[in-house]
C-alpha positions in Angstrom: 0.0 0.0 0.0 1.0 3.6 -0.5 1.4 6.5 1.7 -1.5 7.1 4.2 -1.1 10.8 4.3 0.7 11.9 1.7 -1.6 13.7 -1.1 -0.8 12.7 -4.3 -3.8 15.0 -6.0 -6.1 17.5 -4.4 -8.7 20.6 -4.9 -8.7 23.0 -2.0 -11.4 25.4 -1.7 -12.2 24.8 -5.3 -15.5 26.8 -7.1 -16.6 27.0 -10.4 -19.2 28.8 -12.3 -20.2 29.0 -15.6 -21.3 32.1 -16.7 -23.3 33.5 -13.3 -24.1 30.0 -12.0 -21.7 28.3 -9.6 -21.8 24.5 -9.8 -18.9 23.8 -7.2 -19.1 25.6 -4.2 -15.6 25.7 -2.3 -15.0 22.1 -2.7 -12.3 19.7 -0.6 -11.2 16.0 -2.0 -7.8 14.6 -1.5 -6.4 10.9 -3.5 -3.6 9.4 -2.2 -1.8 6.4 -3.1 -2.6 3.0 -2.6 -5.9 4.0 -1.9 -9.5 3.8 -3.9 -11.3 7.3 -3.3 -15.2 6.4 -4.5 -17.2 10.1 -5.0 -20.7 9.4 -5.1 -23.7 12.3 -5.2 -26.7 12.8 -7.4 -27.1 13.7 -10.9 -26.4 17.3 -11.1 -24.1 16.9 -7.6 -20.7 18.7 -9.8 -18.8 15.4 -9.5 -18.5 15.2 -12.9 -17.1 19.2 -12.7 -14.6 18.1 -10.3 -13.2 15.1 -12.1 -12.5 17.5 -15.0 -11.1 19.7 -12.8 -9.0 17.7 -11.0 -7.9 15.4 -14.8 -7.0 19.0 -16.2 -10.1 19.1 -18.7 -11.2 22.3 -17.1 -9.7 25.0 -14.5 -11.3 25.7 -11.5 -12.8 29.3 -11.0 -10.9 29.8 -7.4 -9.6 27.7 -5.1 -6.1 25.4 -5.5 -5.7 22.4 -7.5 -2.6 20.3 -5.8 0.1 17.8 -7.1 2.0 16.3 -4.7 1.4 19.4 -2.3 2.4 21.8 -4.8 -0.2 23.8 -6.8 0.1 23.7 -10.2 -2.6 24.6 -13.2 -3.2 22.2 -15.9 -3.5 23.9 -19.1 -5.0 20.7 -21.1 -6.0 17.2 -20.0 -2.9 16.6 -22.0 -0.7 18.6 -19.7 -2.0 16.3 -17.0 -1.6 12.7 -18.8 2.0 13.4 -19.0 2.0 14.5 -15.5 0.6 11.0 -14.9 -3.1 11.3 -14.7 -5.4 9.6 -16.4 -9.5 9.6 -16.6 -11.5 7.0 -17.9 -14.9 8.6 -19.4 -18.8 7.5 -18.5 -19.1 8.2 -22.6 -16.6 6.8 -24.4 -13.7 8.1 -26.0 -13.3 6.1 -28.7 -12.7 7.0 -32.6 -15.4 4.7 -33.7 -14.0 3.8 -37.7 -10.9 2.6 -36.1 -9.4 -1.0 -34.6 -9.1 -1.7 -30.8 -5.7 -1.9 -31.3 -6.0 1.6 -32.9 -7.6 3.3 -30.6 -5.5 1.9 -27.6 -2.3 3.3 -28.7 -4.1 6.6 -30.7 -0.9 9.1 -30.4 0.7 7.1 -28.0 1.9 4.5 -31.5 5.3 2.1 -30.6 7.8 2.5 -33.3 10.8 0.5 -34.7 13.2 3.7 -36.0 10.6 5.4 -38.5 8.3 2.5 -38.7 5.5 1.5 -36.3 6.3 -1.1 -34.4 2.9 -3.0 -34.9 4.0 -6.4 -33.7 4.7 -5.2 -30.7 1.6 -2.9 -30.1 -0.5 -5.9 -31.3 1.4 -8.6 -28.4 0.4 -5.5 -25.8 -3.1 -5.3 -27.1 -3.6 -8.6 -26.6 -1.5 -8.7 -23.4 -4.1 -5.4 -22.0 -6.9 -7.4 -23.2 -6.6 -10.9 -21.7 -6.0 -8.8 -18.1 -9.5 -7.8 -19.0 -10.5 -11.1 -20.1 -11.7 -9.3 -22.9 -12.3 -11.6 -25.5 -12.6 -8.8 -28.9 -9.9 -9.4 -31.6 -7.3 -6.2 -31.7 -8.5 -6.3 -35.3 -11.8 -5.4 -34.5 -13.4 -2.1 -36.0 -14.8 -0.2 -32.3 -18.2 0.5 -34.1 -19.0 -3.2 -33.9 -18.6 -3.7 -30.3 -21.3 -3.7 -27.7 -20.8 -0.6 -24.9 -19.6 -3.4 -22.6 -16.7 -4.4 -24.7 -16.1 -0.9 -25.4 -15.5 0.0 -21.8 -13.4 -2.6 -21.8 -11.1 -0.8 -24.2 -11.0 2.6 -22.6 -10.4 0.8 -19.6 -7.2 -0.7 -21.6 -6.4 2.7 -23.0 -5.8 3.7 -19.3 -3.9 0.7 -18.1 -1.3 1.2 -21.1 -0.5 4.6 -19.5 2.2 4.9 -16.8 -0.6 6.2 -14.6 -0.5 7.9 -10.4 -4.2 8.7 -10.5 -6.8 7.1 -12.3 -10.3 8.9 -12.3 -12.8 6.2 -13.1 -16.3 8.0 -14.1 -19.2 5.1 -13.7 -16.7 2.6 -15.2 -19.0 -0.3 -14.5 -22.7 1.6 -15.7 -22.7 -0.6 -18.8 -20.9 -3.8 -17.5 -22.1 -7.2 -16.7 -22.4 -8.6 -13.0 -19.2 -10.7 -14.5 -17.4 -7.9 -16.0 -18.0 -5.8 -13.1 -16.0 -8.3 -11.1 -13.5 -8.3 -13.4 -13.0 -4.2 -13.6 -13.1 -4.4 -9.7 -10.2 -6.9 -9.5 -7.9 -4.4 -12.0 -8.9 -1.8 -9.8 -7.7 -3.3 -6.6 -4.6 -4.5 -8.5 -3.9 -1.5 -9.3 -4.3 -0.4 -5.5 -2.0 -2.6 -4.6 0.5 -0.8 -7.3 0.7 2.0 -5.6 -1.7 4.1 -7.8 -4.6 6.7 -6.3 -7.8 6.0 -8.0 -11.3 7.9 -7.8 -14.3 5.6 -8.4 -17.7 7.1 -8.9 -20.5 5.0 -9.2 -24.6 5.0 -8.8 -24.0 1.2 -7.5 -23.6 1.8 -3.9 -22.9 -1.9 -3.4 -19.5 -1.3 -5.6 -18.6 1.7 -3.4 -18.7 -0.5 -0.2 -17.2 -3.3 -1.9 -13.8 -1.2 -3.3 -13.5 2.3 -1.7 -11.3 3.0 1.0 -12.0 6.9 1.2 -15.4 8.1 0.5 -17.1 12.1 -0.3 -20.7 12.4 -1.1 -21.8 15.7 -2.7 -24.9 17.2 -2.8 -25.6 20.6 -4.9 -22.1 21.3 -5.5 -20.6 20.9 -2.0 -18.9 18.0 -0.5 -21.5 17.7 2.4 -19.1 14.2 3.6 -16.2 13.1 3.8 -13.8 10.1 5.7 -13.2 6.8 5.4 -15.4 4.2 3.5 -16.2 1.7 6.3 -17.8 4.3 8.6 -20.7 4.6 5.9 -23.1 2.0 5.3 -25.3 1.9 2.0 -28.6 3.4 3.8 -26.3 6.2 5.2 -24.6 7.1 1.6 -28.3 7.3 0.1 -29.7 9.4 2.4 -26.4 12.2 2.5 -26.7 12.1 -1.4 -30.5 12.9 -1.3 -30.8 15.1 1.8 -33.5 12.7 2.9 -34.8 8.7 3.5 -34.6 6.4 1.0 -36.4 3.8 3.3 -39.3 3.4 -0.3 -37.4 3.1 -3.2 -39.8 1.3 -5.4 -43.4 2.8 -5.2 -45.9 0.4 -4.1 -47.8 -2.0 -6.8 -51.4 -0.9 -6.0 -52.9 -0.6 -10.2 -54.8 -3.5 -11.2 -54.2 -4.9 -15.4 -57.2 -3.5 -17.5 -58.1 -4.2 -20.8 -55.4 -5.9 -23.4 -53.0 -2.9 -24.9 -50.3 -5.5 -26.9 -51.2 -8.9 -28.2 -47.7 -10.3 -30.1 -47.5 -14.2 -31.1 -44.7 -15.2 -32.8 -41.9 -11.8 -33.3 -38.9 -12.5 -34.9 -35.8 -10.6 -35.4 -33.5 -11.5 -37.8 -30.2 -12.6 -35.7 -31.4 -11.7 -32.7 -34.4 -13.2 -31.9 -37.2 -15.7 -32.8 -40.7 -16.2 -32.0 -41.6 -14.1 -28.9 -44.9 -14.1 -27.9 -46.6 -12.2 -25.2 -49.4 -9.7 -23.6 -49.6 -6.7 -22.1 -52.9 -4.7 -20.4 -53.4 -1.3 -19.6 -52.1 -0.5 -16.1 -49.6 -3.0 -16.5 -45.9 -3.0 -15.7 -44.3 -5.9 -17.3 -40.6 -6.6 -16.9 -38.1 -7.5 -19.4 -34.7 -9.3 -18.0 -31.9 -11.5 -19.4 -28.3 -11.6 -19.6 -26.2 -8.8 -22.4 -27.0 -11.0 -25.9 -30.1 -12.3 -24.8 -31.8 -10.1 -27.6 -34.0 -7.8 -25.2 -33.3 -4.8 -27.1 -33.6 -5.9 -30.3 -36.8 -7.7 -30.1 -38.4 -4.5 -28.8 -36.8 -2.3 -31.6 -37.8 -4.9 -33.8 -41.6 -4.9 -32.6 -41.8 -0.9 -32.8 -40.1 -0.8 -36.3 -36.7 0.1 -35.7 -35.4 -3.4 -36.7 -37.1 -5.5 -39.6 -38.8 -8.1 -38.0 -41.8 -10.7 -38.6 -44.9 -11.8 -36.7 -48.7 -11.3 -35.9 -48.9 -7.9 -33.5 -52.2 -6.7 -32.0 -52.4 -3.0 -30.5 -56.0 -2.5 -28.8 -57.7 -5.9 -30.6 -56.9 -4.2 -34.2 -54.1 -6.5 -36.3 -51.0 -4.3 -36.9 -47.7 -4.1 -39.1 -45.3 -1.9 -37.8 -41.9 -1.1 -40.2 -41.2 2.4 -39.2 -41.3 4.0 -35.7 -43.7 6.6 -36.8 -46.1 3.7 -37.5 -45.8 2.5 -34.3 -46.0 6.1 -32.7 -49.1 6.5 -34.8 -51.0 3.5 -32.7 -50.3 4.9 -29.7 -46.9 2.7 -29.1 -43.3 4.7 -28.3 -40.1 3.3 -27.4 -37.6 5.0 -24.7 -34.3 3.9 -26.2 -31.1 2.8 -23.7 -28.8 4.9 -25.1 -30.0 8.2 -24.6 -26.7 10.2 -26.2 -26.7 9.3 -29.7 -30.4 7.8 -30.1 -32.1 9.5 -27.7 -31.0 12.8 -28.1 -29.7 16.0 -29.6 -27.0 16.5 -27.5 -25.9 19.6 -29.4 -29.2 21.0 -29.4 -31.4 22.7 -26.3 -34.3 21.5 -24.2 -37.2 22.6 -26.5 -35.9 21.6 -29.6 -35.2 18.0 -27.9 -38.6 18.0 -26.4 -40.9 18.8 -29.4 -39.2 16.6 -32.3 -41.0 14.3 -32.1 -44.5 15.7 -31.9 -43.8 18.5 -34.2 -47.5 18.0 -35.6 -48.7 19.8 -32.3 -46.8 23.0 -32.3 -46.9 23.5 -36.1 -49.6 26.5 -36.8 -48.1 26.6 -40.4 -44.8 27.8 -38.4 -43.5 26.1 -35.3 -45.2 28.0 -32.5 -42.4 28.9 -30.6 -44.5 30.4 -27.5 -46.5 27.2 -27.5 -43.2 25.0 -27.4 -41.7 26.9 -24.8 -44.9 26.4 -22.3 -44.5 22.9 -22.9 -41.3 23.1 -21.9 -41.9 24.8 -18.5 -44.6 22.1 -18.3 -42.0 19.4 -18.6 -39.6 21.3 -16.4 -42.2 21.1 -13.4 -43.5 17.9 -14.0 -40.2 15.6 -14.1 -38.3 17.9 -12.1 -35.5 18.6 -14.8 -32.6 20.6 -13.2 -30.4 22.8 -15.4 -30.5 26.3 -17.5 -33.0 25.9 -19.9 -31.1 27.1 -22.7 -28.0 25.1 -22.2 -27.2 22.7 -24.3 -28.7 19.2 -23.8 -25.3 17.2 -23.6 -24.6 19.4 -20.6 -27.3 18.3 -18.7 -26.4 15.9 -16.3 -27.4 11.9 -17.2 -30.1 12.4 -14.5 -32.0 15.2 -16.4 -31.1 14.0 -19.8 -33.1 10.4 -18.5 -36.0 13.0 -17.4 -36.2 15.1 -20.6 -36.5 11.7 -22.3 -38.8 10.8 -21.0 -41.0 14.1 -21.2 -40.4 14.0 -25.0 -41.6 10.6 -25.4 -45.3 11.5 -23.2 -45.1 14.4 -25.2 -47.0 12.5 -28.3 -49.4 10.9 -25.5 -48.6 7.1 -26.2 -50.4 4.5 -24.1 -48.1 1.5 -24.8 -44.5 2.4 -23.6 -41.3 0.7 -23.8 -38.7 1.8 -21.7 -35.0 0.1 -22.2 -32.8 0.4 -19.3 -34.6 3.7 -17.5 -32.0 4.4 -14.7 -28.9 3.3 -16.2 -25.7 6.2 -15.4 -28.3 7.8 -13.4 -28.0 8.4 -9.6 -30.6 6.6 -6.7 -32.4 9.9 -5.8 -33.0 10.1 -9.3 -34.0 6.4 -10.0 -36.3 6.8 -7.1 -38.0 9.9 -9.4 -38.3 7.4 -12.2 -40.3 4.5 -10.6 -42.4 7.1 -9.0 -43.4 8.4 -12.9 -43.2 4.5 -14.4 -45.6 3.5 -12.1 -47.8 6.8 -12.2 -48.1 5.9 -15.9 -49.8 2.5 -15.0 -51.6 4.2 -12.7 -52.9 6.3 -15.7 -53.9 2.9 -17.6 -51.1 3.0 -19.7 -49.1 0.0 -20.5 -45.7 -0.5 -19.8 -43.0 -2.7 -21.3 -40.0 -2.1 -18.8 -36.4 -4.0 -19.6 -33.5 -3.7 -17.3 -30.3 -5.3 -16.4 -31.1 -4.9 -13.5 -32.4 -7.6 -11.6 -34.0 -5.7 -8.1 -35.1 -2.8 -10.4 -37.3 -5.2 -12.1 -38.7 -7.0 -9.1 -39.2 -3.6 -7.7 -41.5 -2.2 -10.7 -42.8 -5.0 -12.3 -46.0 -6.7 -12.5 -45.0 -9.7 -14.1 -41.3 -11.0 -15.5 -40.2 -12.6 -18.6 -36.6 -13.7 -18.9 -35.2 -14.2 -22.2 -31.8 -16.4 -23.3 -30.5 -16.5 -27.2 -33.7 -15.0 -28.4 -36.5 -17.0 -27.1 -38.5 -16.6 -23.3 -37.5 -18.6 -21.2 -40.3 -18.3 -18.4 -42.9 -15.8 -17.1 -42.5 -15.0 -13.4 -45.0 -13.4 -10.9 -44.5 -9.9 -8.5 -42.9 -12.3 -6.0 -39.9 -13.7 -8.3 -36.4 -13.9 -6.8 -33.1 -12.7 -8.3 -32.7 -16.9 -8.2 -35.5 -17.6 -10.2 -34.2 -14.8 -13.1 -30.5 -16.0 -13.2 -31.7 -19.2 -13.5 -34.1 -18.6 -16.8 -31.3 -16.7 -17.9 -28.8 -19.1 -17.6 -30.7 -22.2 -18.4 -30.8 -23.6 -15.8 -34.1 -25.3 -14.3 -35.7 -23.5 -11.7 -36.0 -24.8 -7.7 -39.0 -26.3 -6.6 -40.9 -24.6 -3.8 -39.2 -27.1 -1.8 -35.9 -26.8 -2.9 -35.9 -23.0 -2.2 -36.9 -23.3 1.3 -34.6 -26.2 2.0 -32.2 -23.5 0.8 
C-alpha cells in the first residue's frame, strides 16, 4: 500500500461557475496512493465538474488544485496525462472507424526507428486485453462492439498509460455482473501498485465493496467526507438525497385493465425468434436477461426500428409496424437505452429535444415557438429537470437527460411504452423519481414494457417477468420472483422447486 497521508492530487477550496451559476461551491477531495477514493452524489451533484477539474479538462474558478502538495494549473488534460493522470470517461472516448488496437495506442503508437512497431503494439493489445478477459480481436473495428466491450477498451487505453491517478467515471454503468467483477479486480490491483484511484458510481454496493476513502456531494458541495467503512449503503443514500430512501420502489397498488399489446410469434432477424406475449393497460411488465439475450432488439424490432416478422395486436386491431412513426401513430413509443446518440440531440437545447417528435402539435403553419416553450416549462415542473433551460442538452447531467427523455416521449401521448434500461448512469435519488413516474403511468392505464439489467429494479416495478436467453423466453414469473428464479431462466438452468428453495 502507498502512503497514508501523503496527497498525491487535491482541490482546495475549489468553485466554479459557468457564466453567473456556480456549480462547485468551495469544494475539498484529497487521492492518495494505494488508496481507492469512490465520489458518489446525485445527478447534477458537480462530480463530474470536479473530475475534470481535477484530470485537467477544465480549470477551477478559485480555489487550488494540488500535485504532490504543490499547486500547479493544468493547461489541457494533456498537460496532466504526462503528469501521470489519467481519466477514464462515462461516454466513451473512442474514434469509432478505427481498430481496438487503434484506438489503444491513438498518439501514443510504438515504433521500430521510423516504422511503427505494430507487432509489438498488437502482443500488448492482446497482453491489456486478456488482463481484462476481454475476448474482442485487436483487429476489431470499435463500431461493432457492444458498450460493454467498449468499456473494456477505454479501460485498456488507461492501463497502457504509466498512470499515479486514475479517475474512473461510472466505469461499471454498462458492465455485466461478471465484468464488473473483473473491472473491480484491475482496480484493486492497481491499489495494490501504488496508484490513487477515484471511483464514482450510482452502484452503492460497488462503493462499499472497493473504496477506502469516501465524499458524497450534494448541490455542488462535498457535504461528507472520511473513510469508507464508517458509511453503510442506507447512510450514503440518504447524505446524497438530503433525505430517506427507506421506499425506493413505489408500491404496486394498479390492477391490469383491458389488453393494450397482443404479439405471437416476433422474430428478429439474428437476434431473436418467436416471442410471444401480452400486455394490459395499467400494466408494468418486466423484461430481463443476460447482455446477448436479444431484449433490445426484439423490442426495436416490434416498434419498427429493426425489420422483423410476426402477428402484433395494438387495442384488438391486427397491426404491421416497419417504421417507428407507424408504431408512434398507434399509440406505441419506445424510450431507447442509449439516450446520447439515439435519444438525443445533445448539441441541441431542451425545446428543440422536447418537441421533435411531436412536431405536428406546435406546427400553426410555423412552429409555434411560445407554444413549445410552455411545454417546456410544463416538462420542467412535471419531471423535475434541473439545469438552465437554454443550455445545451449534452450538458445536462445523465439524470435530467433520462428525465427530458422521458418528457419527450409523453409528449406525443402514447399509451403503450417501452422503456430500455430507464436508470442506467443515473444516480438513486433520481431512480427513485423514475419508478415514481413508471408506475404513475400505469396508474394512468397506460401499458408499460419495462427492460432492465437490473435484476432488483425489475422485481421492484414489475408486475410480471419474462426472462429471455439466445432470443426465445424462457419463463414468465410473478410480483414475487427472486433474483434466483431470473438468473436461473437466464442461464438455463431449471428453476428450484418450492421445496428446494426453502430447503435453501
Amino acid at each position: 500500500m502507498g502512503d497514508l497521508v501523503t496527497e498525491v492530487l487535491a482541490l482546495r477550496d475549489v468553485s466554479r461557475s459557468f457564466g453567473p451559476i456556480e456549480v462547485l461551491h468551495g469544494v475539498d477531495i484529497a487521492l492518495r496512493p494505494g488508496r481507492v477514493h469512490a465520489l458518489i452524489g446525485e445527478n447534477g451533484a458537480g462530480k463530474s465538474t470536479m473530475m475534470k477539474i481535477l484530470a485537467g479538462y477544465q480549470p477551477p474558478t478559485s480555489g487550488d488544485v494540488l500535485l504532490d502538495g504543490a499547486q500547479v494549473g493544468f493547461a489541457s488534460m494533456g498537460e496532466a496525462e504526462a503528469r501521470g493522470i489519467s481519466m477514464i470517461h462515462q461516454e466513451f472516448n473512442l474514434a469509432e472507424q478505427l481498430t481496438v488496437e487503434q484506438n489503444i495506442f491513438l498518439g501514443r503508437e510504438m515504433k521500430r526507428g521510423l516504422l511503427l512497431d505494430k507487432p509489438a503494439m498488437r502482443a500488448r493489445t492482446r497482453e491489456l486485453l486478456a488482463r481484462l478477459e476481454c475476448r474482442v480481436s485487436p483487429d476489431r473495428v470499435v463500431s461493432s462492439l457492444s458498450n460493454s466491450d467498449k468499456q473494456m477498451v477505454e479501460i485498456a487505453k488507461a492501463l497502457l498509460r504509466d498512470t499515479r491517478v486514475l479517475i474512473m467515471d461510472e466505469p461499471t454503468a454498462v458492465l455485466t455482473r461478471s465484468e464488473t467483477a473483473i473491472l473491480l479486480r484491475q482496480v484493486r490491483a492497481l491499489r495494490e501498485a501504488g496508484t490513487a484511484v477515484l471511483f464514482t458510481s450510482h452502484k452503492l454496493e460497488e462503493v462499499e465493496e472497493i473504496a477506502d476513502d469516501l465524499t458524497i456531494m450534494r448541490d455542488g458541495r462535498v457535504v461528507w467526507t472520511g473513510a469508507a467503512d464508517r458509511m453503510n449503503q442506507h447512510g450514503m443514500a440518504t447524505a446524497m438525497v438530503g433525505r430517506e430512501m427507506s421506499d425506493l420502489f413505489p408500491d404496486k397498488t394498479g390492477q391490469p385493465g383491458d389488453m393494450a399489446l397482443e404479439v405471437s410469434g416476433l422474430s428478429v432477424p439474428g437476434h431473436s425468434r418467436d416471442v410471444s406475449f401480452t400486455l394490459r393497460r395499467g400494466e408494468v411488465l418486466g423484461v430481463a436477461g443476460l447482455i446477448g439475450s436479444g431484449r433490445t432488439e426484439t423490442f426495436e424490432g416490434l416498434c419498427g426500428l429493426r425489420p422483423a416478422t410476426g402477428e402484433v395486436r395494438i387495442f384488438g386491431q391486427p397491426v404491421r409496424i416497419d417504421h417507428p412513426w407507424q408504431a408512434q401513430a398507434r399509440g406505441m413509443c419506445y424510450l431507447t437505452e442509449d439516450r446520447k446518440t439515439r435519444g438525443l440531440l445533445l448539441t441541441k437545447g431542451m425545446r428543440e429535444n422536447l418537441t421533435l417528435q411531436a412536431l405536428a402539435k406546435f406546427d400553426r403553419g410555423l412552429i409555434d415557438r411560445r407554444a413549445e416553450e410552455a411545454a417546456l416549462d410544463q416538462a420542467i415542473a412535471d419531471f423535475g429537470i434541473r439545469g438552465h433551460r437554454g443550455a445545451l442538452v449534452g450538458n445536462l447531467s445523465g439524470g435530467n437527460q433520462q428525465k427530458l427523455l422521458f418528457a419527450k416521449t409523453l409528449l406525443a401521448d402514447p399509451q403503450i411504452i417501452i422503456i430500455d434500461e430507464p436508470t442506467r448512469g443515473i444516480d438513486i435519488g433520481t431512480k427513485q423519481q423514475m419508478y415514481d413516474f413508471i408506475r404513475r403511468l400505469a396508474a394512468e392505464g397506460r401499458a408499460i414494457v419495462v427492460i432492465s439489467s437490473e435484476m432488483q429494479e425489475v422485481i421492484g416495478l414489475a408486475d410480471r417477468i419474462l426472462v429471455m436467453r439466445h432470443g426465445r423466453i424462457t419463463g414468465e414469473l410473478g410480483a414475487d420472483a427472486t433474483e434466483d428464479a431470473i438468473v436461473r431462466l437466464a442461464m438455463g438452468v431449471a428453476p428450484l422447486s418450492p421445496e428446494q428453495e426453502t430447503a435453501q
